[in-house]
C-alpha positions, 0 to 999 in steps of 0.5 A: 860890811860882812862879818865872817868867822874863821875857826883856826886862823890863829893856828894858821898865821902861827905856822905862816909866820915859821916860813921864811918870808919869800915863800910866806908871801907866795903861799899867801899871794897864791891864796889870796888871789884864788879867793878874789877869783871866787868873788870874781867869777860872782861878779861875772856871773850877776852882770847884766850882759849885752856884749859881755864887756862888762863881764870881762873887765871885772878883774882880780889886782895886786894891792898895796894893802894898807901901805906897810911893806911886805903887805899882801892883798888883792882886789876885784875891781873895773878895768878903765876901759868898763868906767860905765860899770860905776854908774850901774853898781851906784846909779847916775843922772842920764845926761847926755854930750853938753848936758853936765850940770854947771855953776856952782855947788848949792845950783849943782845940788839943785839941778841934781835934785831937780833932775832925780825929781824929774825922773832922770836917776837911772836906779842902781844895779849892784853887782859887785857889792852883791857878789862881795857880800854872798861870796867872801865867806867862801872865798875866806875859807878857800884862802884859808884851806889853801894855805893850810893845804900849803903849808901841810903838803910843801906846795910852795915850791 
């Protein structure tokens, strides 16, 4: 997990909390989404590319947050249809149709470990974590001065 510093943001969310609440939750779902993009378009770029598929099906997503109303948040993730981004970012047994490991857990941990031995783990090629991890500094400053911008300049209407 990164640690990321923001010089200011006490003074930010101060002057946040005097909007009313419709238009604080559109400074920042503006905000927020266009720092996403940020880590987005890293993701894209790091992405091992065949047809670019897999490229595209890296999206940005509104969030429920942690659950509490009036939370606002956005993720980058996978869209279902580029599930084999998953197996890449973390790596996988090659298997093929009919070849899923069966019994139970203690024969299943076996044959995994089995299979790893016998050089069926294809390695992990991480983008996503990558793209999080170099790019969330900007993209928290970016959010920030976006705000900020917002809140000097009334570009929430």
């Amino acid at each position: 997990m990164a640690t990321v510093e923001i010089h200011g943001m006490q003074e930010l969310l101060a002057n946040l909390q005097q909007l009313p609440e419709g238009l604080r939750h559109k400074v920042l779902r503006r905000a927020l989404r266009q720092g996403a993009a940020i880590v987005r378009d890293e993701a894209r770029r790091i992405v091992r590319r065949k047809s670019g598929a897999l490229a595209r099906g890296i999206q940005v997503v509104s969030s429920r947050g942690n659950g509490q109303r009036g939370t606002v948040a956005f993720k980058v993730g996978l869209r279902r249809a580029v599930f084999y981004g998953r197996f890449l970012e973390f790596g996988h047994i090659a298997r093929g149709p009919g070849q899923r490991l069966k019994g139970g857990e203690r024969r299943k941990a076996a044959q995994r470990q089995s299979a790893i031995a016998g050089g069926q783990f294809v390695p992990p090629y991480p983008f996503m974590r990558p793209a999080a991890a170099t790019k969330l500094e900007a993209a928290l400053n970016h959010v920030a001065s976006a705000v900020r911008l917002a809140l000097q300049h009334g570009e929430w209407r």
